[in-house]
N, C-alpha and C positions, 0 to 999 in steps of 0.2 A: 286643761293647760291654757294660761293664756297665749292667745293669737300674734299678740306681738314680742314672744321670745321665741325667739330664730336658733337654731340649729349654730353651736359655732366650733364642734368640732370635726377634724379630719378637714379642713377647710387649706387653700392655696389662694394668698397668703391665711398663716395661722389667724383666729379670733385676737384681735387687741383688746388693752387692760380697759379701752371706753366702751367696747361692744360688752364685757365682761360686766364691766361694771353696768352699763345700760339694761342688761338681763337681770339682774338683781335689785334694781331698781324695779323695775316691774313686777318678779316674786312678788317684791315686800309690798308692794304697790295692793295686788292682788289678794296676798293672806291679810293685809291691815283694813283694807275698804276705804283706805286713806288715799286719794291723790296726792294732798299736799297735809302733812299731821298740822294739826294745833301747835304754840310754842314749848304746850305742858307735853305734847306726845313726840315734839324732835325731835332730841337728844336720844330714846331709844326709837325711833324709826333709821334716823342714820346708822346708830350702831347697828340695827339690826343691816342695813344696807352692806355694809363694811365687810360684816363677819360671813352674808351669802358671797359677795365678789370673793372674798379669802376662799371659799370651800369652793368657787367654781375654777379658782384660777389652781386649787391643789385638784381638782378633777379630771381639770382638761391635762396640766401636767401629768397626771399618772396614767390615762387610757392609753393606750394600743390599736395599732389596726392594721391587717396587713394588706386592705385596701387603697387604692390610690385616692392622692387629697382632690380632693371635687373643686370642681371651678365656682369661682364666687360670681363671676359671669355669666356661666352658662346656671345657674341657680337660680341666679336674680330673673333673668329669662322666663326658665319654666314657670316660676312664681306669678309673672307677670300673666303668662299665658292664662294659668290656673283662675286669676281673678279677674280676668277679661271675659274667660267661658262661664264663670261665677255669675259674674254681673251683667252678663250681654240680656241685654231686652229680646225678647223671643216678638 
């Protein structure tokens, strides 16, 4: 999985359609080997763009959880913690 798509359901406040979209971005990013396509491979690197945001934003609308929504705060936190103990020079 790539490292830079973030968890964005069950979340307080919900994921928005930039975060949504920012995740799909990077799939495509990821299955293409492509940062940025060529002029002859944009027209379907977007569309492929387009059609992941459409299936995540029908994904997130359909899950369930009878869990409470996580704080985007206290997340962003632990994350930080994580890649501090990650990276600390011993």
């Amino acid at each position: 999985m790539c490292r830079n798509i973030k968890t964005l359901f069950n979340f307080e406040p919900p994921a928005t359609d930039d975060e949504i979209r920012a995740a799909a971005l990077q799939f495509v990013r990821k299955l293409s080997g492509f940062n940025k396509p060529s002029k002859a491979n944009a027209e379907a690197f977007e569309a492929a763009i387009d059609e992941v945001f459409a299936a995540g934003q029908k994904l997130l609308a359909g899950l369930e959880t009878q869990a409470p929504p996580r704080d985007r705060g206290v997340e962003a936190a632990r994350a930080k913690a994580r890649s501090a103990q990650r990276f600390a020079r011993a």
